[in-house]
C-alpha positions as CSV (number, residue, x, y, z in Angstrom):
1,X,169.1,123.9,21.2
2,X,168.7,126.1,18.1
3,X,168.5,124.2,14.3
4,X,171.2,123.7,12.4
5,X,171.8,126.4,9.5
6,X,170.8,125.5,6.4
7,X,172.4,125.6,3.0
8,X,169.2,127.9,2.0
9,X,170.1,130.6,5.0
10,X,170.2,133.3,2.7
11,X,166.6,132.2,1.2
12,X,165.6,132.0,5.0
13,X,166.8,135.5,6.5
14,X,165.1,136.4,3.0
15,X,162.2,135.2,3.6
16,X,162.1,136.7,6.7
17,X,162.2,140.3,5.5
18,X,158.5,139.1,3.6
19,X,156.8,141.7,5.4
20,X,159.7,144.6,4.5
21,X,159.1,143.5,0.8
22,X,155.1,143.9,1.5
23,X,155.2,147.2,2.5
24,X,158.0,148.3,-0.5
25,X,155.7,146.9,-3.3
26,X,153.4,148.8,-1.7
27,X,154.8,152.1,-2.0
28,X,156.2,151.3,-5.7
29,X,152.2,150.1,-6.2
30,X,151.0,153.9,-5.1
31,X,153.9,155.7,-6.6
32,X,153.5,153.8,-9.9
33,X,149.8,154.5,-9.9
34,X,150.6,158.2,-9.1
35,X,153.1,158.5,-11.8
36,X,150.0,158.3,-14.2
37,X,149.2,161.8,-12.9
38,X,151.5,163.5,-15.8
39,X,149.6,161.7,-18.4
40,X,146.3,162.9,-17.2
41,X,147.0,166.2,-16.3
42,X,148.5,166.9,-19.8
43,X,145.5,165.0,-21.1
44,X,142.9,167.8,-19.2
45,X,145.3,170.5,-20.8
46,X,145.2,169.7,-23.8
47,X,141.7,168.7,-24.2
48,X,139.9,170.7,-21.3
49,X,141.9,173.7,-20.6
50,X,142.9,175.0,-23.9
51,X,139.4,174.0,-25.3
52,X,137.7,176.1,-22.7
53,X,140.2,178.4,-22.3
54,X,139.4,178.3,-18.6
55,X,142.2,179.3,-16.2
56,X,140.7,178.3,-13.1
57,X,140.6,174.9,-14.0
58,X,144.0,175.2,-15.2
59,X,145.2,176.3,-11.8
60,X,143.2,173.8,-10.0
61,X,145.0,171.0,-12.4
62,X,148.2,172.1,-11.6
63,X,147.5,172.6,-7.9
64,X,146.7,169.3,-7.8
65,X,149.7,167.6,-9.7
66,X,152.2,169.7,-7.7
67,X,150.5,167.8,-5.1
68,X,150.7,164.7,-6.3
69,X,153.9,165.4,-6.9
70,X,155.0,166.3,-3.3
71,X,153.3,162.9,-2.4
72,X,155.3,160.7,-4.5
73,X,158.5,162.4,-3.6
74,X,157.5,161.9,0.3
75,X,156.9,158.0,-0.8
76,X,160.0,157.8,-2.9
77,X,162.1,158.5,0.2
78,X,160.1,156.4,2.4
79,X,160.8,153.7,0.3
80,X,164.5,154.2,0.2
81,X,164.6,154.8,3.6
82,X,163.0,151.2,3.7
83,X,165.1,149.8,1.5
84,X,168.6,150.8,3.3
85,X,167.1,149.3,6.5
86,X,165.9,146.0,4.8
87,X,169.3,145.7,3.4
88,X,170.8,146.5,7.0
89,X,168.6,144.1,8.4
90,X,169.6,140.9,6.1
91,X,173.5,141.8,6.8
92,X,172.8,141.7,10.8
93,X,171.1,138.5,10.5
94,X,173.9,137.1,8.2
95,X,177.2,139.2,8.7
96,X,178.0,136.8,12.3
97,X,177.1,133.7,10.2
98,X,179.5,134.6,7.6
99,X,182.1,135.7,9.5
100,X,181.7,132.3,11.0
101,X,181.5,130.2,8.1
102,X,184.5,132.5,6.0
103,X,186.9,131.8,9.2
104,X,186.0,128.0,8.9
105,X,186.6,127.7,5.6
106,X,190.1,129.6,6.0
107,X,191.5,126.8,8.7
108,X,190.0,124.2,6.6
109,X,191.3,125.5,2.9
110,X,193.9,127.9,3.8
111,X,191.5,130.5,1.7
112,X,193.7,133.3,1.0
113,X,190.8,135.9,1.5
114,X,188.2,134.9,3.8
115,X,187.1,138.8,4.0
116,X,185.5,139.0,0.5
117,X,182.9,136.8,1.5
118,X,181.6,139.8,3.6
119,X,182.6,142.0,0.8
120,X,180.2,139.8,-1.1
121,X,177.4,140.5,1.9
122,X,178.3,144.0,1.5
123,X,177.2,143.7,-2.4
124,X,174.1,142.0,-1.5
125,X,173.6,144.9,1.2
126,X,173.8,148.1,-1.7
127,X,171.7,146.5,-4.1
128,X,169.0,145.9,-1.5
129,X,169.3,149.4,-0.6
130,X,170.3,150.6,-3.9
131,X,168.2,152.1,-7.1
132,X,169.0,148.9,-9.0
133,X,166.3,147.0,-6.9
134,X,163.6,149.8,-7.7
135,X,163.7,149.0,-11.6
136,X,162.8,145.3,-10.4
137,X,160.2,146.4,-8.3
138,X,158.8,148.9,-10.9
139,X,158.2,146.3,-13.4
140,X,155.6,144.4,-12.6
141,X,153.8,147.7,-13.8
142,X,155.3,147.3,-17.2
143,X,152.6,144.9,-18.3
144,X,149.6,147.6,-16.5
145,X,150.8,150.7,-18.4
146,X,151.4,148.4,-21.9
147,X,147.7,147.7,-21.4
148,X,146.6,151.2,-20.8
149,X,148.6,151.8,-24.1
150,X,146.4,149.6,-26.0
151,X,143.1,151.2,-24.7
152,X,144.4,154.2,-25.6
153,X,144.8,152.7,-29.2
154,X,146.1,149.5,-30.5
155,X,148.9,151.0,-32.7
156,X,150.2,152.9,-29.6
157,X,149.8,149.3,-27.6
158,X,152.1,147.3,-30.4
159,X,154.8,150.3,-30.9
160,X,154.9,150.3,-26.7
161,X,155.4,146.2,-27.1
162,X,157.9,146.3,-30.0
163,X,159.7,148.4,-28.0
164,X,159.7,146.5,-24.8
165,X,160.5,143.4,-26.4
166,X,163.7,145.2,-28.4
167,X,164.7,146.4,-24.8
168,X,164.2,142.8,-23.4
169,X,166.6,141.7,-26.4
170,X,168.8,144.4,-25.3
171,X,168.8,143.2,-21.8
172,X,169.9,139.4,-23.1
173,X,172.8,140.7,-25.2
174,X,174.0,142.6,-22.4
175,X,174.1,139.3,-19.6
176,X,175.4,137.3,-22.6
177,X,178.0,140.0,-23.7
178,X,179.4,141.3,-19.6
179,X,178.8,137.7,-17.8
180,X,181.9,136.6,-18.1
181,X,184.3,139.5,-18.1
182,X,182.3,140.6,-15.0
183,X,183.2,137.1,-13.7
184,X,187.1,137.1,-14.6
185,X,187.6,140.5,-13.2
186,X,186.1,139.2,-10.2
187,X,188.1,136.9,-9.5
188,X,191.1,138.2,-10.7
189,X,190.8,141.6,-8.6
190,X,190.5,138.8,-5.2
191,X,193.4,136.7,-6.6
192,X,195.5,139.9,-6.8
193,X,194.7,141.6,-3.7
194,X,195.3,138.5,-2.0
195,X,198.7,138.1,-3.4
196,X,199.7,141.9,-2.7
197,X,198.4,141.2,0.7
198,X,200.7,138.6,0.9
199,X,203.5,140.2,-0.8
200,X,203.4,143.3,1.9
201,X,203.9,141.4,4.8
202,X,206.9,140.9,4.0
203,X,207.9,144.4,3.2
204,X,211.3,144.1,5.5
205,X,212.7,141.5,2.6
206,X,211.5,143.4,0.5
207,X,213.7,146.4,1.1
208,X,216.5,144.9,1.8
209,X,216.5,142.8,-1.1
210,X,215.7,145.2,-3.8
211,X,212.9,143.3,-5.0
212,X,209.8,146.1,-5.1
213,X,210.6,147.0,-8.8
214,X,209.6,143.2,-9.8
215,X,207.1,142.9,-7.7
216,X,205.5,145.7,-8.7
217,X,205.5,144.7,-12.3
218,X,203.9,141.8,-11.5
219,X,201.1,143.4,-9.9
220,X,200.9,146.0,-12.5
221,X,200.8,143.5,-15.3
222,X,197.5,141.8,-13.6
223,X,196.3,144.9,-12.5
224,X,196.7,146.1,-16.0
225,X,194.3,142.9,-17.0
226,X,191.6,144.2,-14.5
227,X,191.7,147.4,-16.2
228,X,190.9,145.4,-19.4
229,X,188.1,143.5,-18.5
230,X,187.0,146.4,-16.9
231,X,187.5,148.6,-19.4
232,X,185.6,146.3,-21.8
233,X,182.6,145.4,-19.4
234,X,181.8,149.5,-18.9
235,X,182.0,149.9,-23.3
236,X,179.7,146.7,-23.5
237,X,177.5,148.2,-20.5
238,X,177.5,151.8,-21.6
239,X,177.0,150.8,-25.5
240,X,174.0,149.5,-24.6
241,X,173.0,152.1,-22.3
242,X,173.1,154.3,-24.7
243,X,171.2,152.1,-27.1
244,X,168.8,151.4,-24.8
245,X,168.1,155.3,-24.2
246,X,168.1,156.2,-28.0
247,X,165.6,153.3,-28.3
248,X,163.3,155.0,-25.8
249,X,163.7,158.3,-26.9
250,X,163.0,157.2,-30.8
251,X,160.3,155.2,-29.7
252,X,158.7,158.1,-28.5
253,X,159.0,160.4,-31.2
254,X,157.4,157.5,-32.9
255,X,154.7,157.6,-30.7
256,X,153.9,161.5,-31.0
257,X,154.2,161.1,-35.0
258,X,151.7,157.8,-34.8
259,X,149.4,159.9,-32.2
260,X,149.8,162.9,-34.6
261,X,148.8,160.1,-37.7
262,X,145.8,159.3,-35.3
263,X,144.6,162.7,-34.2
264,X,144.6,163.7,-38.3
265,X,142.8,161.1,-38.9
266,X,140.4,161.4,-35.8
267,X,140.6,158.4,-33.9
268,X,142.5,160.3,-30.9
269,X,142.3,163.7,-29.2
270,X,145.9,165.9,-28.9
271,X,145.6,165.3,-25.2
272,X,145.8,161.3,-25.7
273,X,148.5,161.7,-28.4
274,X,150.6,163.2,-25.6
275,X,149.2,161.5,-22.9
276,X,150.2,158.3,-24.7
277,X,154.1,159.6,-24.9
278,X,154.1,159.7,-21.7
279,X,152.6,156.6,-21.1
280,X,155.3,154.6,-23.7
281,X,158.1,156.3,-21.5
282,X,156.4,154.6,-18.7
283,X,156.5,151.2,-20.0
284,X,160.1,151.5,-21.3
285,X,161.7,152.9,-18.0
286,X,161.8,150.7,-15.7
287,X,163.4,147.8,-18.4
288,X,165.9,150.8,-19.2
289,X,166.7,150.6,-16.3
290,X,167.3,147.0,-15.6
291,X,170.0,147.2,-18.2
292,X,171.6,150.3,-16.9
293,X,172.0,148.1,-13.6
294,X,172.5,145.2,-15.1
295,X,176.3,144.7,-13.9
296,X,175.0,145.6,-10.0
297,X,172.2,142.9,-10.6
298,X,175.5,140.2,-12.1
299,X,177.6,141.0,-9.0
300,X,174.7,140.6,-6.4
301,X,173.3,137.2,-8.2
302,X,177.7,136.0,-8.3
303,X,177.6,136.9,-4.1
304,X,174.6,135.8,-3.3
305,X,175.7,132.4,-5.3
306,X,179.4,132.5,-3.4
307,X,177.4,133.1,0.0
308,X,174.9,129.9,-0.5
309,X,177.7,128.0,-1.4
310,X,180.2,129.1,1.4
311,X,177.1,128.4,4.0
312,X,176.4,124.8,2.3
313,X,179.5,124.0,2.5
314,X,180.5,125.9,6.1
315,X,177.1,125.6,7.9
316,X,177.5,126.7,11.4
317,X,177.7,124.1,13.8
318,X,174.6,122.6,16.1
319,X,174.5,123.7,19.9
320,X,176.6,121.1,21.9
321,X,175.8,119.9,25.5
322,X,179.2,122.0,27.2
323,X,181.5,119.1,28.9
324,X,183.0,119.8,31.9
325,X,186.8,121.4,31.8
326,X,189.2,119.4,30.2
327,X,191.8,118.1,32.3
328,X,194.7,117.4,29.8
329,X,194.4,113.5,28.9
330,X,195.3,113.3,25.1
331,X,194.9,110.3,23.0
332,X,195.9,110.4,19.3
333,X,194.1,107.2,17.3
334,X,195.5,106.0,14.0
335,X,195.7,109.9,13.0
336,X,196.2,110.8,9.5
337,X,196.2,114.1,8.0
338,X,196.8,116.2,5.4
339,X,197.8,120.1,4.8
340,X,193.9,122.2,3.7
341,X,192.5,121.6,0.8
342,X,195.1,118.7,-0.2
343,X,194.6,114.9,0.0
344,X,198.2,113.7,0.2
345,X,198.9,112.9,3.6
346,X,201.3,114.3,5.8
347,X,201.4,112.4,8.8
348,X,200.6,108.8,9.0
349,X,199.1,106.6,11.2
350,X,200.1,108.7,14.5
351,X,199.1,107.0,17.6
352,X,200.0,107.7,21.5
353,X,198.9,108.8,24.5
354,X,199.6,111.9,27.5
355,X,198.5,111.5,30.6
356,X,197.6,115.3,32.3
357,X,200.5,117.2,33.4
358,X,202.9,115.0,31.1
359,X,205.3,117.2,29.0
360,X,205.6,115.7,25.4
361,X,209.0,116.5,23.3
362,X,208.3,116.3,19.7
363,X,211.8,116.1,17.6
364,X,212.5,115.0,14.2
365,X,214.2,116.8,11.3
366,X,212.7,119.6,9.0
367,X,209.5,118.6,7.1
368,X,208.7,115.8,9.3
369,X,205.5,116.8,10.0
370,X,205.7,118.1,13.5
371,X,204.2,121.6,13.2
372,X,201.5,119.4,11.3
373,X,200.8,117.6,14.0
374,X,200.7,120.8,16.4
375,X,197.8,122.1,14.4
376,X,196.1,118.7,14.6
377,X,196.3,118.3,17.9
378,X,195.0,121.3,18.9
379,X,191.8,121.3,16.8
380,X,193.5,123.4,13.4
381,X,193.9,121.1,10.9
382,X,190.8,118.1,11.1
383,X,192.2,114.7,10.4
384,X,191.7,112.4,7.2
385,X,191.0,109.5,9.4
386,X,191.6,109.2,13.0
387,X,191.3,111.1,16.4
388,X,192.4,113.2,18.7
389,X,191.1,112.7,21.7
390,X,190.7,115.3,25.1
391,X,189.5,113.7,28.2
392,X,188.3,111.0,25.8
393,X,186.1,113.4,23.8
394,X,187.1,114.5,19.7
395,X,189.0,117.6,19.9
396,X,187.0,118.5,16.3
397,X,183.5,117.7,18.3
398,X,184.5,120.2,20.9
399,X,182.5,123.8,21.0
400,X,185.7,125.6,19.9
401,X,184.3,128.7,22.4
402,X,184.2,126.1,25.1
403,X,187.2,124.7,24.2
404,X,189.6,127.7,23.8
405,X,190.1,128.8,26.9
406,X,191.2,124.7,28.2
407,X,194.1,125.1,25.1
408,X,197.1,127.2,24.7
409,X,198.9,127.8,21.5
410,X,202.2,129.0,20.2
411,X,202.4,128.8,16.9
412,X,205.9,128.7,15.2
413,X,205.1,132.1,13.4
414,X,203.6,134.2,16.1
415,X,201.0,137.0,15.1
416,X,199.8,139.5,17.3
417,X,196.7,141.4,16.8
418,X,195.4,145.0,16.3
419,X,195.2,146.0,20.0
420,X,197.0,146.5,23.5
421,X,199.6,143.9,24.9
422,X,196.8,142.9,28.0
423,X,194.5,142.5,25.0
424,X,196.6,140.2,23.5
425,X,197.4,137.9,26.3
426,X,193.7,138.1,27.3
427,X,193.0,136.4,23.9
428,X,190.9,139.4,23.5
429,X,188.0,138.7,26.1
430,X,187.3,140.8,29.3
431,X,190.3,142.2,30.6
432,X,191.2,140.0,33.9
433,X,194.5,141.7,35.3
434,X,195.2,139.4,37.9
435,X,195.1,136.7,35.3
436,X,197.3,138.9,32.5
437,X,199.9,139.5,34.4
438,X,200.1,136.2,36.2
439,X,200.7,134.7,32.4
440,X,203.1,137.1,31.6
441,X,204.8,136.2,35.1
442,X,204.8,133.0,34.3
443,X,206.0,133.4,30.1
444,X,208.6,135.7,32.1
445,X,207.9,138.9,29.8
446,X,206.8,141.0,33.3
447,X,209.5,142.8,33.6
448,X,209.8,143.7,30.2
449,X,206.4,144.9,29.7
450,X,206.8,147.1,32.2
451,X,209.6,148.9,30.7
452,X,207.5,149.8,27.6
453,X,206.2,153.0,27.6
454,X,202.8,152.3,28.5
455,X,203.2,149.1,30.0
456,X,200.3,146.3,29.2
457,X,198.3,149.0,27.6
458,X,200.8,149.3,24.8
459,X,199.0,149.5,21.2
460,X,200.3,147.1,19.0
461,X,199.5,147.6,15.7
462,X,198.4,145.0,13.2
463,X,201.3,141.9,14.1
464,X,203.2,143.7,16.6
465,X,205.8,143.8,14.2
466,X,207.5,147.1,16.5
467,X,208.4,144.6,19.1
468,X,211.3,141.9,18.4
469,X,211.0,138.2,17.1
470,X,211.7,137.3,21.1
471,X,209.6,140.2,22.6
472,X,206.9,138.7,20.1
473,X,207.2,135.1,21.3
474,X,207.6,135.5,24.9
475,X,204.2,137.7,24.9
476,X,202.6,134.9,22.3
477,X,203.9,132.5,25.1
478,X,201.9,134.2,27.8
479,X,198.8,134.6,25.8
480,X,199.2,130.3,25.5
481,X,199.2,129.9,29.3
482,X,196.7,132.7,29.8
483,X,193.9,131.4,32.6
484,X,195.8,127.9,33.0
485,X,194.9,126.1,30.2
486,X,194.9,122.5,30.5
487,X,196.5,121.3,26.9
488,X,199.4,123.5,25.7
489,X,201.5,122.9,22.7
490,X,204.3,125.0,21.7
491,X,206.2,125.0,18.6
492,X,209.3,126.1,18.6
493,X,208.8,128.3,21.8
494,X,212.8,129.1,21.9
495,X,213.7,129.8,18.1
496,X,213.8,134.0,18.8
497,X,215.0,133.4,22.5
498,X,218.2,134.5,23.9
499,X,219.6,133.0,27.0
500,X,217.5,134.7,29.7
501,X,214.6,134.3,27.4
502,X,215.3,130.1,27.0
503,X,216.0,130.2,30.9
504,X,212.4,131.6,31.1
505,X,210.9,129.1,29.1
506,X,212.4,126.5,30.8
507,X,211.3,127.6,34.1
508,X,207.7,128.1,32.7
509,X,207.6,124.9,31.4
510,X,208.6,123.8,34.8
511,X,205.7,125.1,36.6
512,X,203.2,124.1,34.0
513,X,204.4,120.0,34.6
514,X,204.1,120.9,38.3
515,X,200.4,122.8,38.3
516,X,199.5,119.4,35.8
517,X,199.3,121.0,32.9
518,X,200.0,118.7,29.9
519,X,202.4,120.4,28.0
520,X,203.6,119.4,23.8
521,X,206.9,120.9,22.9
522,X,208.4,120.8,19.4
523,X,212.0,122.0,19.3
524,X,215.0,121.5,17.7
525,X,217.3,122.7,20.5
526,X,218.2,120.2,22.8
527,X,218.5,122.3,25.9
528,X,214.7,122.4,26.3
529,X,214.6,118.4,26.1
530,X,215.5,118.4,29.2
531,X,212.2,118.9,30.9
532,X,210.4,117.1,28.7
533,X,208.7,113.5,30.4
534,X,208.3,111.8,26.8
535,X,210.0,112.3,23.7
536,X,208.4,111.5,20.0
537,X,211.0,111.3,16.6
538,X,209.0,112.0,13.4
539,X,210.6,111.1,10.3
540,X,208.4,111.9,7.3
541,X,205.4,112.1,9.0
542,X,205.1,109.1,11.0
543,X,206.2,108.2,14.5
544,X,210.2,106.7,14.6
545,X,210.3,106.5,18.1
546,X,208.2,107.5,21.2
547,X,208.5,106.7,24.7
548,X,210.2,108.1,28.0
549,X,212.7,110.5,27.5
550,X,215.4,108.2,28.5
551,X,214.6,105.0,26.7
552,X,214.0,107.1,23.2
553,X,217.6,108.5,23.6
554,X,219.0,105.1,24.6
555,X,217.5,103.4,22.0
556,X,218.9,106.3,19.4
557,X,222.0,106.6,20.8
558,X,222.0,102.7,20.8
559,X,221.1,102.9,16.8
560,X,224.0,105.7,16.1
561,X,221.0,107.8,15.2
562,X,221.5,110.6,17.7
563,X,224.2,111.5,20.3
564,X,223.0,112.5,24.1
565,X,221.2,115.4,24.4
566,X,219.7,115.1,27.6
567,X,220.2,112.9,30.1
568,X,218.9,112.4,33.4
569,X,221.5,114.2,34.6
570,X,221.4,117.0,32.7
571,X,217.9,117.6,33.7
572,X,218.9,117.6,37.0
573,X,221.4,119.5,36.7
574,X,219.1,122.2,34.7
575,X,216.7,121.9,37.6
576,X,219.2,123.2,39.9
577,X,220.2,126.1,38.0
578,X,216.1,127.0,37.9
579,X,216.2,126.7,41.9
């Protein structure tokens, strides 16, 4: 069994790219000693060649440099080569993990935008494999050429360290000065994205209610504050950019006037006093820049801080010893539970039982809490306190890959995904046709299947929003009883259905009792009542009245709480009209 992730995964898949590192601070060690090359060839010039007059040596000189030259090009793209694949290495390692621990927090939280963390793995990515980690690497040599400076003379050495500790100042003014916009427009750029995400999904009510106009105002006005705090981070980043630049290029006019001073005065030759010029440019460079890519080095150090705290929080499960197949036994314990991310609870103290292939009726009026229970029954929403139990084992202890294919799920809103209709009802794993069409057989959607144009290998795009509310539901039915799953709960399997459709559902429902398949139903239509086993009443999120079918209507049609809605009878009755 494989460790349990850490909250220092990052740290970890970093650390294991140690050797990558290795080998780039090698290459920035020779290209950084290489880049002394200018300093010394002009030095020879100066004080060699034009002294002796002596082409030869001259072309010898720059025969060599243009070598030198065509070496550290050949290392600079060896080293970005490196770079792209160290960054592409950390997102394989982490991307899965991620995507993992993002998904969990949506089911737990209801997050609005679970993909930005991998946008956030994405920044982490491009500055591995970007130019901004090159100044980093570069200055560690900072401190070698400053010393060279001071060899060269000690004026030289203090005008290169005034100016690198300006720069440094420079550097803290601009993290103090674009933190915090950077920040805001961070997190107001998700918030709006994830509103207009929102917003467009409804687009149908949106038409025919004339409400684009306000809508987009609204998202212009916050999009107009992005623009702001954009607007102000690249004047703050560019003012000191450009201060940053005129502070190098003074300082180095400074320099040649000092060495000029110097040579006058004898204490250099003219070949130092331009050798040290370029040296100075060397020392300010890389810290140049840093605060060029100062904003790139803010938004990796906010992901990287999002990303250790979504895996801290989300860590991916341990390996669990696989139980055997569920059959369908379901035990609820003193279960309550609250909507993500809130406390207040919206069911209370639920407790019953289901033997396997007992069909469940769940009834109560709006906001009772019975599509909250759906999701806690089948594993979506974890419990405050309490269990829920499958064969005796917690549903929330379950490997959910293990687990998935022994539960079926309609939700009350179905979504369809980005794919073709076999896809859907396969839940997206290898394509079983004897299986996808015996659920869609069974959800009664065959027939109509087959009368699309390409039949189960219809595209749907993103929600299958081109088929019809029913169309929808009946394939979101199949796709529940895909592979005989031993748990199924439906919510509100009938609210798009027409006759024929309910008539399917009904005769579904039927043959999942009879292959003892334990079945939950939540409807507010009494004609599907009728096949139901047990019945539970929820009234504000706790249980009224549960039992057989038969006793919980007596006893509400004894209370003048509900009138019949299925009897015995009836079901017989409905039973006959299946056969």
């Amino acid at each position: 069994m494989s460790r349990q992730h850490t909250p220092t995964e990052l740290n970890d898949a970093l650390k294991g790219t140690k050797p990558t590192f290795l080998v780039l601070l090698f290459f920035s060690c020779v290209i950084n000693m290489l880049m002394l090359a200018p300093a010394i060839y002009m030095l020879q010039v100066y004080d060699r060649v034009l002294v002796s007059k002596n082409t030869t040596t001259l072309l010898m000189l720059t025969l060599l440099i243009v070598g030198l030259y065509i070496i550290i090009a050949m290392i600079e793209s060896a080293r970005s080569k490196v770079m792209v694949r160290l960054g592409n290495r950390l997102d394989v390692k982490l991307s899965q993990l991620i995507f993992n621990s993002a998904f969990k927090r949506k089911v737990a939280t209801g997050d609005n935008n679970p993909a930005q963390s991998l946008a956030e793995l994405d920044q982490i990515r491009q500055f591995l494999s970007g130019n901004s980690l090159f100044a980093l690497l570069d200055i560690p040599w900072t401190p070698i050429y400053l010393f060279i400076a001071f060899i060269v003379h000690p004026l030289l050495g203090y005008l290169s360290l005034g100016g690198i500790t300006l720069l440094f100042i420079l550097t803290l003014v601009s993290e103090i000065a674009t933190k915090r916009p950077i920040q805001q427009a961070h997190a107001l750029t998700i918030t709006n994205a994830s509103k207009l995400n929102k917003q467009l999904q409804n687009s149908d009510a949106i038409e025919a209610m004339g409400m684009l106009s306000t809508l987009k105002s609204n998202w212009q006005e916050q999009h107009n504050k992005v623009l702001v705090l954009q607007t102000q981070i690249a004047d703050k980043t560019a003012g000191l950019s450009s201060l940053s630049r005129f502070v190098r290029v003074l300082l180095q006019s400074i320099a040649l006037g000092a060495g000029a001073l110097l040579v006058i005065g004898g204490h250099i030759t003219p070949g130092l006093m331009i050798a040290a010029s370029i040296i100075l440019g060397r020392v300010l460079n890389p810290v140049e820049q840093v605060i060029g890519s100062w904003k790139q080095f803010v938004q990796f150090r906010s992901a990287w801080h999002q990303l250790s705290n979504l895996l801290k929080e989300y860590p991916a499960p341990k390996d669990v010893l696989p139980l055997p197949r569920p059959k369908g036994n379901i035990s609820v314990e003193s279960v309550f539970a609250a909507a993500p991310g809130q406390h207040a609870p919206l069911l209370r103290n639920i407790s019953f039982q289901l033997e396997q292939g007992e069909v469940l009726g769940i009834i109560g009026p709006s906001a009772s809490g019975k599509t909250s229970l759906a999701k806690v029954l089948v594993g979506v929403w974890k419990p405050l306190s309490g269990k829920v139990r499958l064969d005796g084992a917690d549903i929330c202890q379950w490997d959910k890959e293990l687990l998935g294919p022994s539960i079926g799920y309609l939700p009350q809103d179905v979504e369809l995904f980005d794919g073709s209709i076999a896809q859907n009802i396969a839940r997206f794993t290898k394509n079983d046709s004897e299986l996808i069409v015996a659920a869609a057989q069974l959800a009664g959607v065959h027939e109509m299947i087959l009368r699309l144009p390409q039949g189960y290998d219809t595209l749907l795009g993103a929600g299958g929003h081109q088929l019809s509310g029913g169309q929808r539901q009946r394939i979101g039915l199949a796709r529940a009883v895909y592979n005989n799953p031993a748990f199924i709960v439906l919510d509100e399997p009938n609210a798009n259905l027409d006759d024929a459709g309910e008539f399917a559902l009904i005769k579904a429902i039927n043959t999942l009792r009879t292959q003892g398949q334990t079945t939950v139903i939540i409807s507010h239509r009494p004609t599907l009542l009728g096949v139901v086993n047990k019945v539970l009443l929820l009234n504000d999120g706790a249980i009224q009245e549960f039992g057989t079918r038969d006793q919980v209507f007596a006893n509400l049609r004894q209370a003048n709480i509900l009138k019949p809605v299925a009897t015995s009878s009836s079901s017989n009755n409905e039973q006959k009209r299946e056969a």
